[in-house]
ROROMI-727861 format. One record per residue (C-alpha): residue in three letters; x, y negated, z. Coordinates in steps of 0.1 Angstrom, whole numbers, plus 5000, padded with zeros to 4 digits. Layout:
 resn   xx   yy   zz
  ALA    X    Y    Z
...
***
This chain:
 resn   xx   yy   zz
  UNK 3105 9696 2377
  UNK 3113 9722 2397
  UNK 3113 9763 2391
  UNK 3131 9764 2357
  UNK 3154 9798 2356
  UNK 3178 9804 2328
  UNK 3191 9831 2334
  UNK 3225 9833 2312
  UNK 3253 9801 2306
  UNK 3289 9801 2303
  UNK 3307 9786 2319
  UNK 3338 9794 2300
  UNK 3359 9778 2329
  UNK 3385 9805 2342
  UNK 3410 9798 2372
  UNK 3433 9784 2347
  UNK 3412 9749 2346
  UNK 3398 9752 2309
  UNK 3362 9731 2304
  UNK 3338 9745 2310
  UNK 3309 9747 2275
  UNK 3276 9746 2274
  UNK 3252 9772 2254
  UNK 3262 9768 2217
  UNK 3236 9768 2194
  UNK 3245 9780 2155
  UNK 3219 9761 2133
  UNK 3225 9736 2104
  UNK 3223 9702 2113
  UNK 3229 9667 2095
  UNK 3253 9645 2111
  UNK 3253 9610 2106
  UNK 3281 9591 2134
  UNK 3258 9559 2152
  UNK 3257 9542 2177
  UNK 3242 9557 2214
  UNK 3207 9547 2223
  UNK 3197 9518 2248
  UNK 3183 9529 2282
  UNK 3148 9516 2269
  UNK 3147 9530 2243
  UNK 3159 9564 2254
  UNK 3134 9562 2280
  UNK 3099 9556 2256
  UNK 3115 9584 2238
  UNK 3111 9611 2261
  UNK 3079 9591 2279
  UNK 3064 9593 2242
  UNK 3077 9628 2233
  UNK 3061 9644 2263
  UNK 3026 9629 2259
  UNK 3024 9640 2224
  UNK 3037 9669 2232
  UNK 3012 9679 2263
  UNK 2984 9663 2238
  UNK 2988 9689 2217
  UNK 3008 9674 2189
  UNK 3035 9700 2176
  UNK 3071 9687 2179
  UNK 3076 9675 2138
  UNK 3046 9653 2138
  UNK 3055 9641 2173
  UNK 3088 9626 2157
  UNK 3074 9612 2129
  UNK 3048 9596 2148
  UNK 3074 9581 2172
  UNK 3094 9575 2139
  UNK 3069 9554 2124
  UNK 3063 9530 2154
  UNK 3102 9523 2152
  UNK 3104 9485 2140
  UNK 3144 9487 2143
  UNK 3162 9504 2109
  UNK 3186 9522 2131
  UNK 3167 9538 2155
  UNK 3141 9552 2125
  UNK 3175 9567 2112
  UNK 3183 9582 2145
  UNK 3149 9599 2148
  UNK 3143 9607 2108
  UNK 3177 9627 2106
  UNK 3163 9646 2146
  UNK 3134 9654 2125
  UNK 3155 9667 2090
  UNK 3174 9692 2115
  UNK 3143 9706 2129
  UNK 3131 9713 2099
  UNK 3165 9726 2087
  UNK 3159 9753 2121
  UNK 3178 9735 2144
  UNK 3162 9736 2182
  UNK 3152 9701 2195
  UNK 3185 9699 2218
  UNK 3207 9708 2188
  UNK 3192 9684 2172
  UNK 3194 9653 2195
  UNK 3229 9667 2201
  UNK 3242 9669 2164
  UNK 3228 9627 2159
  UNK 3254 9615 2183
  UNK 3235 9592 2202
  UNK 3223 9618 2234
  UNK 3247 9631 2257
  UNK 3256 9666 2269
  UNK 3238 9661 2299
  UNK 3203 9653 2277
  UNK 3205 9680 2249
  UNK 3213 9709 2282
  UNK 3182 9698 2301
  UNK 3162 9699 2268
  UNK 3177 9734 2259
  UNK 3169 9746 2297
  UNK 3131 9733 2287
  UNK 3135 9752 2255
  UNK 3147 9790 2267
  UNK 3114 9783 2299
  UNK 3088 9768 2279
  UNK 3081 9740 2300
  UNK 3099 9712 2277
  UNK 3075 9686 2287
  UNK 3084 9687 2323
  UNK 3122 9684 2315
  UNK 3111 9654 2289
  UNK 3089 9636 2317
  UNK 3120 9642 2344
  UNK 3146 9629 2320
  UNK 3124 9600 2317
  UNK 3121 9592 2346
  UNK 3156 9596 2352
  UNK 3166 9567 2324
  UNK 3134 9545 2340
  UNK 3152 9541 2374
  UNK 3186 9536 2362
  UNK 3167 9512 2342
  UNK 3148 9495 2370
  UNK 3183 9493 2389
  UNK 3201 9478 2367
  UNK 3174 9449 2361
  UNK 3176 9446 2400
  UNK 3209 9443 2400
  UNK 3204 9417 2368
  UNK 3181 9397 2385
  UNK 3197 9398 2417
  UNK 3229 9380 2400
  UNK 3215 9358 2373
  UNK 3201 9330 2390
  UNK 3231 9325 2418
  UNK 3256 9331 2383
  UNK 3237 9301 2365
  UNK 3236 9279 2394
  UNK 3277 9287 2402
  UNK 3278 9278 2365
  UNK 3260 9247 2364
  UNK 3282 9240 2393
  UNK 3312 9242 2381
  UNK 3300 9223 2352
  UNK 3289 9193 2374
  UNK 3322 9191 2396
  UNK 3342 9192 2363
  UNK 3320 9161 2351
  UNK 3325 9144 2382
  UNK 3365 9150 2382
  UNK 3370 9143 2342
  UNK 3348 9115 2338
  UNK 3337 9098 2371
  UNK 3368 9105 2392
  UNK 3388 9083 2362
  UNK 3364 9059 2359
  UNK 3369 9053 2399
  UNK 3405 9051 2393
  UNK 3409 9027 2369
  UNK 3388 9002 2386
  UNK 3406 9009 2423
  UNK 3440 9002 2400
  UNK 3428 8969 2394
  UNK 3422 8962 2434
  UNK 3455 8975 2438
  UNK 3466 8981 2476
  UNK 3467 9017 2498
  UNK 3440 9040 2489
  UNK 3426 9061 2519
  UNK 3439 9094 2515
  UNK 3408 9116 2504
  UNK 3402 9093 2473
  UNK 3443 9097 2466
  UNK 3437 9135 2470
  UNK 3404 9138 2448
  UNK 3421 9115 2424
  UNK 3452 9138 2419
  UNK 3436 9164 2419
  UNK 3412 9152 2387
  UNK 3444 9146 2365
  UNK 3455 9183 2375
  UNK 3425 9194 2357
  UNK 3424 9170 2332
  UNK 3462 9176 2325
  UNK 3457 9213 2327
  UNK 3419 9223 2312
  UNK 3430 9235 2280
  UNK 3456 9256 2288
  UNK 3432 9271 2318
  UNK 3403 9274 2295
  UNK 3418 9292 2263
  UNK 3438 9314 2293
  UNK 3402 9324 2306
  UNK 3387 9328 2273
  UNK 3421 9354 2262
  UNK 3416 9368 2294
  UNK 3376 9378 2290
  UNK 3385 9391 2251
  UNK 3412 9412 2262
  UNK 3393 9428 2291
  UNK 3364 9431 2266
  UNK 3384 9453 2239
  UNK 3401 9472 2269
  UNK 3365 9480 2294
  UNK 3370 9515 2284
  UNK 3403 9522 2288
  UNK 3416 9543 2319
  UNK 3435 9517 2336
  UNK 3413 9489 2328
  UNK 3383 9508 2342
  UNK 3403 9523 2372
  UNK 3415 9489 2385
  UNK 3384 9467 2378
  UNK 3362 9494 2392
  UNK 3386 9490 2425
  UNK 3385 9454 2425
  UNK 3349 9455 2425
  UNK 3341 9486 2450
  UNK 3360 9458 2471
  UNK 3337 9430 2466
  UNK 3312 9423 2499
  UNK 3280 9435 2490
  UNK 3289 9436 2449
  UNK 3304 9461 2459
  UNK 3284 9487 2483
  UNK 3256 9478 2456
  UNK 3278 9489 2426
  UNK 3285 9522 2445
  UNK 3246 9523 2458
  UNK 3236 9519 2416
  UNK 3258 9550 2409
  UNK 3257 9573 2436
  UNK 3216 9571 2433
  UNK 3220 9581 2393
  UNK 3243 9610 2403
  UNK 3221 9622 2429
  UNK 3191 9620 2406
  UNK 3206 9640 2378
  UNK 3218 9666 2398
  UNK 3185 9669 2416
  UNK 3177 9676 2379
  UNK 3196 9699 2367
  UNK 3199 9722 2403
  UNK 3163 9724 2402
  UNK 3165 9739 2370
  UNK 3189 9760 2382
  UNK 3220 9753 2365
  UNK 3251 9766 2379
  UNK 3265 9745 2405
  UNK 3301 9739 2385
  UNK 3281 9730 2352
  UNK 3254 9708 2370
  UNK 3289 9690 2377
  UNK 3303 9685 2347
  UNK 3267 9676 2330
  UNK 3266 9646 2356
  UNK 3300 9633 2357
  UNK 3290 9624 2318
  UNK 3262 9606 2326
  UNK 3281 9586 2355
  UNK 3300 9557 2335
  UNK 3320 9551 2367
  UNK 3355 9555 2373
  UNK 3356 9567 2411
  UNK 3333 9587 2407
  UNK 3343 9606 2375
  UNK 3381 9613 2386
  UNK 3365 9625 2416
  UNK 3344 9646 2398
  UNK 3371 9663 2380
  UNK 3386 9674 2411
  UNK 3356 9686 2425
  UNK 3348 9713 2396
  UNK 3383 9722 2399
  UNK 3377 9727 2440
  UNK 3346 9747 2430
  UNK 3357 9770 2408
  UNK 3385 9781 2438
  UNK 3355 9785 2461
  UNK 3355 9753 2479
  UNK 3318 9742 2493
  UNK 3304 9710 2472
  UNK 3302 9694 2506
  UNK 3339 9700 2512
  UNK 3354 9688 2478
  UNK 3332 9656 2480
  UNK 3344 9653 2515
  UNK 3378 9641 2503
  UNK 3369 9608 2485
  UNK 3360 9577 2505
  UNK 3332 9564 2479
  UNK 3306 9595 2490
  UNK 3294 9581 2523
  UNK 3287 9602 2555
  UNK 3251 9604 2553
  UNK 3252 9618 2514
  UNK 3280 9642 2527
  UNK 3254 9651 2554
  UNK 3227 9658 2531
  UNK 3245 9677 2508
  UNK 3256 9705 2537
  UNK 3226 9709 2547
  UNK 3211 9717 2514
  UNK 3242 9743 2507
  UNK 3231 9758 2547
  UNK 3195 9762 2528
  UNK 3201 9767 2496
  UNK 3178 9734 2486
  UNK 3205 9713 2469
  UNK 3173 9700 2444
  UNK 3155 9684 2471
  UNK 3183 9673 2492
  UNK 3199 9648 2455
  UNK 3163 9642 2458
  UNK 3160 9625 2485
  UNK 3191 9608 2487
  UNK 3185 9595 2455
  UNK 3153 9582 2466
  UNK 3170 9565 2498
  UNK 3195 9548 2473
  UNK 3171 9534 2449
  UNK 3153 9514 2483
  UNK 3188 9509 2498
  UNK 3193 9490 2464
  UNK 3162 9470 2465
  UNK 3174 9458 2499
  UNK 3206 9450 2490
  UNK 3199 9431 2463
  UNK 3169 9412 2481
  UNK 3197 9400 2506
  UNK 3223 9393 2480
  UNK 3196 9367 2464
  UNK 3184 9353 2500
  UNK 3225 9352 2509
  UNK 3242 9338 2478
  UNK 3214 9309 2467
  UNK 3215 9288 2502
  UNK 3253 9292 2504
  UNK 3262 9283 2466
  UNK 3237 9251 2474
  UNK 3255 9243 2503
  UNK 3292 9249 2484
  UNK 3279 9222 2458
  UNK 3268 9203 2479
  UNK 3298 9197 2498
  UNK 3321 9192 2466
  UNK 3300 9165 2452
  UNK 3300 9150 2490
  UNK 3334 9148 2492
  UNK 3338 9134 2458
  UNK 3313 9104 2465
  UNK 3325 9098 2494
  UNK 3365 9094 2489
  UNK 3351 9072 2458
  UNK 3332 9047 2480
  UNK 3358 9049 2508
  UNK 3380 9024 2492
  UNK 3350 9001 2483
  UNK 3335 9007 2518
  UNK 3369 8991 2530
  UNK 3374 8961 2502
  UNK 3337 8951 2513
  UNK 3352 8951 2555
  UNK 3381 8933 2544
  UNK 3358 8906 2525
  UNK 3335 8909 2551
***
């Protein structure tokens, strides 16, 4: 989408600090509170929407066609009460705004689409938007389940091994009696550590996973588990990759529909669920609004890497900040595929080799002493 021009906003922000608003829209809506929309589902949505729309299909009948192919009792709710506020003369983007399940940054593109007539691009572009976040996210998915399952099955084998094996060992090498080579005393002892101490480990991890649950959205939680992870070889750099390329791509959006630069800001730090980047973000409207460069304020913060920092000065030098987020966000989406190509071909060989060295060691300090009874008979 490119070549959108709304002329008027407010930005309602003075020097003071206050938020800045988007257009208000006065029309009666319904509101019924639910819960947001999957990334799927919001992306058929707009992908649906914007082919009925360019078919010819006028916007009521589009949503109660897309209505009636909901097989989920929710999401018909969510798209019957859209339709009752059309109908009641609310726009589309007060409409998706007043059901509580779109975001700021959503209902503003949709409005920009509204006041320039070309809704279907901004419907297509949102889409598209939601389909790579969604395609990263299964690459990140994909890239972690197998090596998670087989760290899992791991664990569960060693623990078998040390709980039931291990003791079984024990009891027999009790009745030989004598000095047991030190590797079998060591894997011995170190089997009634976890036998002695597996409850108290395993209701501690399963309090620990319910509290962080119930507190994921907190500040501190999210500031602190959000640093742990930045820190985690190539978790990390892939975490950070996954988010910068969604910022990038929403405000290669909404610049290329010209939206103010300090309200193109706050729109995308919405749709960024990530903590570095959203404190930063604060700070960078704030830097803005005093007449700092985006290239400056971004400068400050470690997690927006030189090359981003590159590409964003150049596109302030030639006033093409659209097709600079572009790009990058491009760049990121194949930096992510790479990444998360190595993390497979890394982690699967070396969580192999891991096992395969516990259960080694285990066999072997259990024959050791048997290896030496059969010498001494010998």
């Amino acid at each position: 989408m490119s070549g959108l021009n709304l002329k008027e906003y407010k930005i309602g922000k003075n020097r003071k600090g206050a938020e800045a608003k988007p257009i208000s829209i006065d029309s009666p809506v319904i509101r019924t509170p639910k819960a947001a929309l999957k990334l799927k589902e919001k992306e058929s949505f707009y992908s649906e929407l914007q082919v009925l729309l360019l078919a010819g299909i006028d916007l009521k009948a589009a949503l109660e066609l897309i209505e009636g192919q909901q097989k989920n009792s929710k999401l018909r709710l969510v798209f019957r009460e859209i339709k009752e506020n059309l109908i009641n003369g609310s726009s589309l983007s007060a409409a998706l705004k007043a059901s509580g399940c779109f975001s700021a940054y959503e209902s503003f593109s949709i409005e920009i689409g509204e006041e320039s007539g070309k809704l279907p691009d901004v419907l297509i572009d949102i889409a598209k938007f939601y389909n790579r976040s969604l395609k990263q996210r299964r690459q990140i998915i994909q890239a972690l389940s197998y090596p998670v399952i087989v760290i899992i099955a791991s664990i569960a084998a060693v623990g078998f091994m040390l709980n039931v094996i291990v003791p079984m060992f024990a009891d027999i090498f009790k009745q030989f009696g004598g000095q047991l080579p030190g590797p079998t005393q060591f894997v011995i002892s170190v089997s009634k550590l976890i036998q002695g101490s597996f409850l108290p480990v395993f209701f501690s991890i399963l309090f620990v996973s319910i509290y962080s649950y119930f507190s994921r959205k907190k500040a501190w939680f999210r500031k602190y588990s959000s640093n742990f992870l930045s820190k985690v070889p190539i978790i990390g750099n892939l975490i950070n990759l996954t988010y910068l390329a969604r910022l990038c791509s929403a405000l290669g959006l909404l610049t290329s529909s010209k939206v103010p630069l300090i309200q193109a800001v706050q729109l995308a730090r919405q749709m960024v669920d990530y903590y570095p980047i959203e404190t930063s973000l604060r700070q960078v409207e704030e830097d803005i609004l005093f007449g700092k460069t985006l290239y400056e304020s971004l400068a400050a913060y470690s997690i927006y890497n030189s090359r981003m920092l590159s590409f964003i000065r150049i596109g302030e030098e030639a006033n093409k900040l659209d097709h600079f987020f572009y790009k990058l966000s491009i760049q990121f989406s194949e930096e992510i595929e790479h990444e998360t190509s190595l993390l497979s071909s890394i982690m699967e060989p070396a969580i192999i080799i891991v096992l395969g060295l516990f259960v080694g060691i285990i066999l072997i300090s259990m024959y050791l002493p048997l290896f030496n009874l059969s010498s001494h008979i010998g």
